[in-house]
N, C-alpha and C positions, 0 to 999 in steps of 0.2 A: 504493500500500500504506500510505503513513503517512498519508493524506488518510481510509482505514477505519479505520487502529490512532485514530487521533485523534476520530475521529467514536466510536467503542468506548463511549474512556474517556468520551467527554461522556455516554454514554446511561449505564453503569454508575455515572457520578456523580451522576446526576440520580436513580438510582432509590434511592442510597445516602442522598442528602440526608434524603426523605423516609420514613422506615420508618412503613408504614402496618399498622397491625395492627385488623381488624376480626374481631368473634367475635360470630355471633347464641346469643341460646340461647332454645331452641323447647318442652325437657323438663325435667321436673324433676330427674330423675338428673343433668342437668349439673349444677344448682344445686345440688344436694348433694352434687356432688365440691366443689364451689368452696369451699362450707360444711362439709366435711371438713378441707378444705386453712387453713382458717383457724382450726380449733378445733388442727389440728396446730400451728400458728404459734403459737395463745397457750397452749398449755399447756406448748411450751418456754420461752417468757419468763417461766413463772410459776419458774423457778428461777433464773433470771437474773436476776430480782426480787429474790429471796431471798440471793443470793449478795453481789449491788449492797447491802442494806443492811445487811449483816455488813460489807462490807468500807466503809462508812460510820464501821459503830459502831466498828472496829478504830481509825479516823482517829483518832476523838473522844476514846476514849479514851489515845491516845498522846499526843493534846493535854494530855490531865488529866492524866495523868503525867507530863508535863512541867512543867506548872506548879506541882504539887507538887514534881518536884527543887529545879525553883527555887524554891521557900517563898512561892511565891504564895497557895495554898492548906492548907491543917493537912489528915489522913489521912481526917479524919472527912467533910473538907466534899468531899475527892474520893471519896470511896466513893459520897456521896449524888449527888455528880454524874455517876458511873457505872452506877451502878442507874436514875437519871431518864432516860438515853441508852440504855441498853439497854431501858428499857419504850418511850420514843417510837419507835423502831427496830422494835422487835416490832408497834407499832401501826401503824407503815407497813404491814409485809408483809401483815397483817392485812387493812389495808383495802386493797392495793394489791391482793394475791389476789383481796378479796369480788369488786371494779370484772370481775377478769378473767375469775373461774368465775359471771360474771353475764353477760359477753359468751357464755361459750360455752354457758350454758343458754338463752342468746335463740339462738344460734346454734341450738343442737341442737332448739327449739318450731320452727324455720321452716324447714323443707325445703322448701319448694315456694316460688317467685317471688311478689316480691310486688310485681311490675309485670304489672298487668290484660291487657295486650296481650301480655305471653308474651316480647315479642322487647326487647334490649337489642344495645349495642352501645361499642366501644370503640375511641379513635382517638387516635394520642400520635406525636408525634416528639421523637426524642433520647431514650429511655428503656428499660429492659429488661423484660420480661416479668414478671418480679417487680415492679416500681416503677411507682406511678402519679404519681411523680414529677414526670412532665414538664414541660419548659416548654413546648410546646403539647401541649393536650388538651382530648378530649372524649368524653362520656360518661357512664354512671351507677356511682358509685364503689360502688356496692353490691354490681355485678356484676362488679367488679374482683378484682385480687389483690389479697388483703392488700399493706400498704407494708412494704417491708423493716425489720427492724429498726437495721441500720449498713448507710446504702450507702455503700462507700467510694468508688465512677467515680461522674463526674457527665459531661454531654454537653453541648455548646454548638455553634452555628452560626458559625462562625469570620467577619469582614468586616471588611475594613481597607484602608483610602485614603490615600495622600499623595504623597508630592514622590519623583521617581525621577532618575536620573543616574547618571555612571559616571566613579569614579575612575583619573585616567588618569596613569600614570609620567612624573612630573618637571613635573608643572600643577596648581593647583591648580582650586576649582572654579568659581571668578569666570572662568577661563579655559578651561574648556571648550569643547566645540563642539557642546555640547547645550544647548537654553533651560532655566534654574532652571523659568521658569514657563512650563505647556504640558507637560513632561515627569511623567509620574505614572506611580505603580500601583495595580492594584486586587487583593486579594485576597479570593479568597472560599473557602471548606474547613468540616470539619468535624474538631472535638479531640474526648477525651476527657481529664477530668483524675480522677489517683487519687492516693489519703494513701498514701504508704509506709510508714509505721508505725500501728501498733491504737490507740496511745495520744496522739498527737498529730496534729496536723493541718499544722504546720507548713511542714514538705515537702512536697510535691507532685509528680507527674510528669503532666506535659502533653505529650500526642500525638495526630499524626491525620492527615490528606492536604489538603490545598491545592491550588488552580487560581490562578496568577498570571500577572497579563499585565502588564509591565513595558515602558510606552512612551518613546522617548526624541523628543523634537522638535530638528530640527536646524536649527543659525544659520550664516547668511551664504551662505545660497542652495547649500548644500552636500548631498549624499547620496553615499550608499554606495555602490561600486561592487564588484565581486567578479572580481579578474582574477587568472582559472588557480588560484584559492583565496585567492587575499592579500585581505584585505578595508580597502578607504582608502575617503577623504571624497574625494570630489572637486567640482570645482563645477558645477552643472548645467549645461544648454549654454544654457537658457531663464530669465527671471526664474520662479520659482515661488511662489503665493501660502502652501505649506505642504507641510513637509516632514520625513515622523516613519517611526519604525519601531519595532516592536514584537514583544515575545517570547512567546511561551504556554506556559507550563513547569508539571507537576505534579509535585509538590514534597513528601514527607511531613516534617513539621516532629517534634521534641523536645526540650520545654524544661523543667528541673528550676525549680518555683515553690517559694518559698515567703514568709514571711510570716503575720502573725497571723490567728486569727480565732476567732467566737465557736461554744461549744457549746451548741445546745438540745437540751434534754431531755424529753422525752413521756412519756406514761404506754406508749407502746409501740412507741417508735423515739428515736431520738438522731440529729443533726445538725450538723455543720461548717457554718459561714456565714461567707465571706470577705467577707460585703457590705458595702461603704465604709470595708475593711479596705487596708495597705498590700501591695501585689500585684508582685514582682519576675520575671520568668523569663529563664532563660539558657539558651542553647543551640544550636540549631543546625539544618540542612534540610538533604536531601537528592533526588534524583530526577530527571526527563525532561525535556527539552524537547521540545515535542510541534510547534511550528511558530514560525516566522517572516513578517513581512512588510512590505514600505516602500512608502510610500504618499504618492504626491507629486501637488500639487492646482495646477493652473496655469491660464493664459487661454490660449488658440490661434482666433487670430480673432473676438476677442470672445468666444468660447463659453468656458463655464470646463470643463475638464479634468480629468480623474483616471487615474491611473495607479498601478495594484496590481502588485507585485511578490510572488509569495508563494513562499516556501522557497528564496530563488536566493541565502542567504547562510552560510554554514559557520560555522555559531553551534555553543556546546558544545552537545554530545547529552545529557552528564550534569552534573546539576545540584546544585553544593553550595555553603552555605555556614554564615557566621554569625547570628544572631539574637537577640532581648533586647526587652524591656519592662516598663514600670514602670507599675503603675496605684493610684490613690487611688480609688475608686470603682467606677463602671462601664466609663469609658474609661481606654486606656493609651496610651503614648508608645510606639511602635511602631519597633524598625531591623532590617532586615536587608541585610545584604552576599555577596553572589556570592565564593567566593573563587577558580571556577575565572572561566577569562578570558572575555569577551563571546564572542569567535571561536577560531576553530580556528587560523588564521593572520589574526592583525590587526599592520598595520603599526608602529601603538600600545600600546603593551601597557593595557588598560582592562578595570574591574570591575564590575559596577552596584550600585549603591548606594541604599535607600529609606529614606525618612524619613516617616513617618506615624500615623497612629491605628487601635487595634483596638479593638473590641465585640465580644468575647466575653466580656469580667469577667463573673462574678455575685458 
């Protein structure tokens, strides 16, 4: 039964990774919903246009006012400098309008496709049906949806490697009886992260599910053995040329980010960009462990050997703990720690512990 529940979740994560969204279109009624749907889009930005440089010229002039309290300027020279802000102001919306009721009279001349072959098509991962967003895609952005104007989720492909091990009561980790080198994990999942606030970017909340396999290599000829539930090291009865065991756990992570970053601005969408910005996150996982397995590699008569052990060891079923990363760029400094225990009954009380790199920054 946990050999299908585990086989499930691999298929259900595989089709999650990729969200594949294909749309032909064959008529022209599609294309002029599409082109409906865009002339809606910009004829609500055009007051949000309007709105944005009223609330410009408000700034400007609480500046002038200011600098007149303080006697920087005489009555006369800010009047003239309030009238010159309110006319540049007016001439924005002006021209900023003409730009938009020129998009939607090209919109409303062209109801019918203007790709000769009739058929179009569209293909994006990590992205919403609104958003052509993505970080992959492909397609004719003609036949797309408009781009949102604030998208506050963005989507990322989660990947992260490095050094694994398990802190164990009253050793430290020069003494374990796990190799530093040879011991890893790999993680692979998928986030989404969103701005909690309308007006800054600062905060952030990052979440999403995880698949991690967290291997441990064991020193001095030693494996695990499982008696009546106890789980100990013992020594093989054979020299072995290698000898590891590993966990598969899916995991959903959530971490509060935040840190600077910059805003762009468009004539008809606006933008957060953390890019080669300072990237903190803190928080924590939660979830399954989906299987076990130790795997020991030896000679027997010159022939070399293997031997798979799978699920014969009473590892926790539920999976929790801490996590954190810091990134200056694209890559971060990666930890997370287990805070329930390796086993169910282990003679040593021991946690696993990783240390490595994630790609997922943008």
């Amino acid at each position: 039964m946990k050999t299908i529940t585990r086989l499930v979740v691999y298929l259900v994560l595989s089709l999650t990774f990729a969200t594949v969204q294909g749309q032909e279109i064959k008529k022209d009624s599609i294309q002029k919903s599409a082109n409906e749907l865009k002339i809606k889009t910009l004829t609500s930005l055009k007051s949000k246009i309007e709105s944005e440089e009223r609330e410009f010229l408000k700034i400007e002039i609480t500046s002038i006012n200011k600098r007149l309290d303080d006697g920087k300027i005489t009555a006369a020279e800010a009047e003239d400098l309030k009238k010159e802000a309110a006319k540049k102001r007016a001439l924005n919306i002006e021209n900023r309008l003409a730009i938009i009721d020129n998009k939607i009279a090209l919109l409303e001349r062209n109801d019918k496709m203007e790709d000769a072959s009739g058929d179009g098509f569209t293909f994006r991962i990590g992205a919403d049906d609104n958003s052509s967003d993505s970080f992959i895609y492909f397609g004719n952005p003609s036949k797309d949806k408009p781009r949102k104007y604030d998208r506050r989720t963005s989507t990322d492909i989660v990947f992260a490697f490095g050094f694994n091990n398990a802190l164990i009561d009253g050793q430290d980790l020069e003494d374990s009886p796990y190799k530093l080198g040879g011991s890893g994990f790999i993680e692979l999942g998928y986030a989404w992260k969103t701005r909690i606030f309308d007006n800054t970017n600062f905060w952030r909340l990052k979440y999403g599910f995880s698949l991690q396999w967290n291997k441990l290599k064991i020193k001095d000829n030693n494996y695990l053995v499982n008696t009546d539930g106890d789980i100990s090291l013992q020594e093989y009865p054979i020299d072995a040329d290698k000898i590891k065991f590993r966990t598969t756990n899916l995991v959903f992570p959530m971490h509060i980010e935040f840190g600077p970053s910059k805003k762009i601005e468009k004539e008809d969408y606006f933008r957060y960009s953390t890019h080669k910005k300072l990237k903190i996150g803190l928080g924590g996982y939660a979830g399954l462990n989906l299987g076990n397995m130790q795997k020991i590699k030896y000679k027997e008569d010159g022939e070399r050997e293997k031997e798979k052990q799978r699920d014969q060891f009473e590892v926790s079923e539920f999976i929790y703990g801490l996590s954190g990363y810091v990134a200056l760029g694209d890559v971060a400094l990666y930890v997370k720690y287990d805070l329930n225990p390796l086993f169910k009954n282990q003679v040593v009380d021991q946690n696993n512990i990783s240390v490595g790199l994630r790609f997922d920054m943008d």
